[in-house]
C-alpha positions as CSV (number, residue, x, y, z in Angstrom):
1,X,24.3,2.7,-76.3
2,X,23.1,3.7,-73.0
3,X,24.9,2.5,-69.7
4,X,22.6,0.6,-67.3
5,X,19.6,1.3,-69.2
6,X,16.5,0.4,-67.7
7,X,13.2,-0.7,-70.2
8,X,10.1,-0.4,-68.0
9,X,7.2,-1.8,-69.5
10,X,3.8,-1.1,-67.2
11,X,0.9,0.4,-68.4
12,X,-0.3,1.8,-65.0
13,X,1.1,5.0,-64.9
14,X,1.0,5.3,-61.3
15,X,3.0,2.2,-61.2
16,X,5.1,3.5,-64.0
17,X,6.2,6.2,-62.1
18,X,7.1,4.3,-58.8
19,X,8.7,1.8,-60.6
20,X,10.8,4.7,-62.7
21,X,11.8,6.4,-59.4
22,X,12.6,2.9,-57.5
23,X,15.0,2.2,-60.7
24,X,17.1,5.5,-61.3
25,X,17.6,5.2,-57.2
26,X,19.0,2.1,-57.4
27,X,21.6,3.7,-60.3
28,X,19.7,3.2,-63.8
29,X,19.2,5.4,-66.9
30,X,15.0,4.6,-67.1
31,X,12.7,4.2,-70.3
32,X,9.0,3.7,-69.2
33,X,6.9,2.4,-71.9
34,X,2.9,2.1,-71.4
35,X,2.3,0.0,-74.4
36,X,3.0,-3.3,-75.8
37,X,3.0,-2.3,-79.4
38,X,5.6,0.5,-78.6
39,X,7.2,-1.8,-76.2
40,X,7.6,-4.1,-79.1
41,X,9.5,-1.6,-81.7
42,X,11.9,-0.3,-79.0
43,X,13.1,-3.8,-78.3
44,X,14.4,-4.4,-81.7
45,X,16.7,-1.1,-81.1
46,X,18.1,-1.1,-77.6
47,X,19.8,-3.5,-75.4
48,X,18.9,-2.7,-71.9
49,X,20.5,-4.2,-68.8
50,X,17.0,-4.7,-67.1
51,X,13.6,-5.3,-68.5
52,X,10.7,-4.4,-66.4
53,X,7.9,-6.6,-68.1
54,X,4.2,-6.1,-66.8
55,X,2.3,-9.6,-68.5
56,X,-0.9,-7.4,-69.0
57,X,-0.5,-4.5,-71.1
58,X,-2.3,-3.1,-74.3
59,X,-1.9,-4.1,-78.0
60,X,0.8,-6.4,-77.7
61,X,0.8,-8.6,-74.4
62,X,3.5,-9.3,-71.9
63,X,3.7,-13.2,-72.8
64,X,4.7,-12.1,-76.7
65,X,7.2,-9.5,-75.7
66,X,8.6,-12.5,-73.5
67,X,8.9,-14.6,-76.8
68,X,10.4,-11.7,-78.6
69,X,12.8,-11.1,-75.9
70,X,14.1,-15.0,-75.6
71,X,14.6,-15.0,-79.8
72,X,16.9,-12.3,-79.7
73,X,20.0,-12.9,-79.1
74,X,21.2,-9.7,-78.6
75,X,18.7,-9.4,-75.3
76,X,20.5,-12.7,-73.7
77,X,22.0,-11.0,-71.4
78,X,19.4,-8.4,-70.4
79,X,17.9,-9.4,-67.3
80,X,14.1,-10.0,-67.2
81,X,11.8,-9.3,-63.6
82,X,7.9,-10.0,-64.8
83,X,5.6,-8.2,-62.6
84,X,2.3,-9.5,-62.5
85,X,-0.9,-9.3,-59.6
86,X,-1.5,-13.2,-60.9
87,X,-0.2,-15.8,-58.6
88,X,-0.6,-18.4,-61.0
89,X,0.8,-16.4,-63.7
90,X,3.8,-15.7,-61.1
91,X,4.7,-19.5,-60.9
92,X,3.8,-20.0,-64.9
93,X,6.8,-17.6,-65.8
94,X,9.0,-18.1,-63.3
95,X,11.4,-20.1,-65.2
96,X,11.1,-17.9,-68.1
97,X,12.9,-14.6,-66.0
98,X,15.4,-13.7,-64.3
99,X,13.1,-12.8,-61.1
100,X,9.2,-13.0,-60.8
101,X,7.4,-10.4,-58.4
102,X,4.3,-10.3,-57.3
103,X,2.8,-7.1,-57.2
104,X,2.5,-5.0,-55.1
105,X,5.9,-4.3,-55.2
106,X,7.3,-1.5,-53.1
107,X,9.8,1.1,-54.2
108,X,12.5,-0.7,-51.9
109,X,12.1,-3.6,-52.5
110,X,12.3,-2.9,-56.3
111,X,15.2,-0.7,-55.8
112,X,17.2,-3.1,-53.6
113,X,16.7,-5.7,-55.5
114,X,17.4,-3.8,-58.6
115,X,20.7,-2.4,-57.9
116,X,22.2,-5.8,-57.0
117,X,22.3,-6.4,-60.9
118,X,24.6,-3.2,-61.2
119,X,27.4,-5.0,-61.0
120,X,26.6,-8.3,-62.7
């Protein structure tokens, strides 16, 4: 099992790659996935302390990897930020995660907020 693991799931890869950086400075091990299928299969295997959910993403969307994520048991305690560009979609899944941001979202202020859940 891997200590303060990070699952990043964006299909941008320039986003990806902010996103990745923003979370190993604020202290996590990062896994950046681009797709929702892949996305999918990893979540049956690893229990990471953050999940990094983009809603729109190829294969399988965000919203089903949020149902998959709430009927595991073993991801309870994982926490979940959505990131999405939709405003709407924002308040839609706010109660469904841990945190809801609105993108863009800048390396600090995903790193700050990031690292708080360290020691949680």
């Amino acid at each position: 099992m891997i200590e303060n693991l990070a699952l990043l799931i964006e299909d941008d890869e320039d986003l990806s790659d902010i996103f990745s950086n923003a979370l190993q400075a604020a202290g996590y091990h990062v896994e950046a996935i681009l797709d929702g299928k892949v996305a999918q299969e990893r979540l049956t295997q690893v229990v990471p302390k953050i999940i990094l959910l983009d809603m729109h993403l190829p294969h399988v969307n965000g919203a089903d990897l949020l149902k998959q994520i709430h009927a595991n048991d073993k991801l309870k305690n994982s926490r979940i930020i959505i990131t999405t560009a939709d405003n709407v979609q924002a308040e839609f899944y706010r109660n469904m995660a841990t945190i809801v941001l609105v993108k863009p979202i800048s390396f600090a202020q995903l790193r700050d907020l990031t690292a708080r859940f360290l020691t949680i």
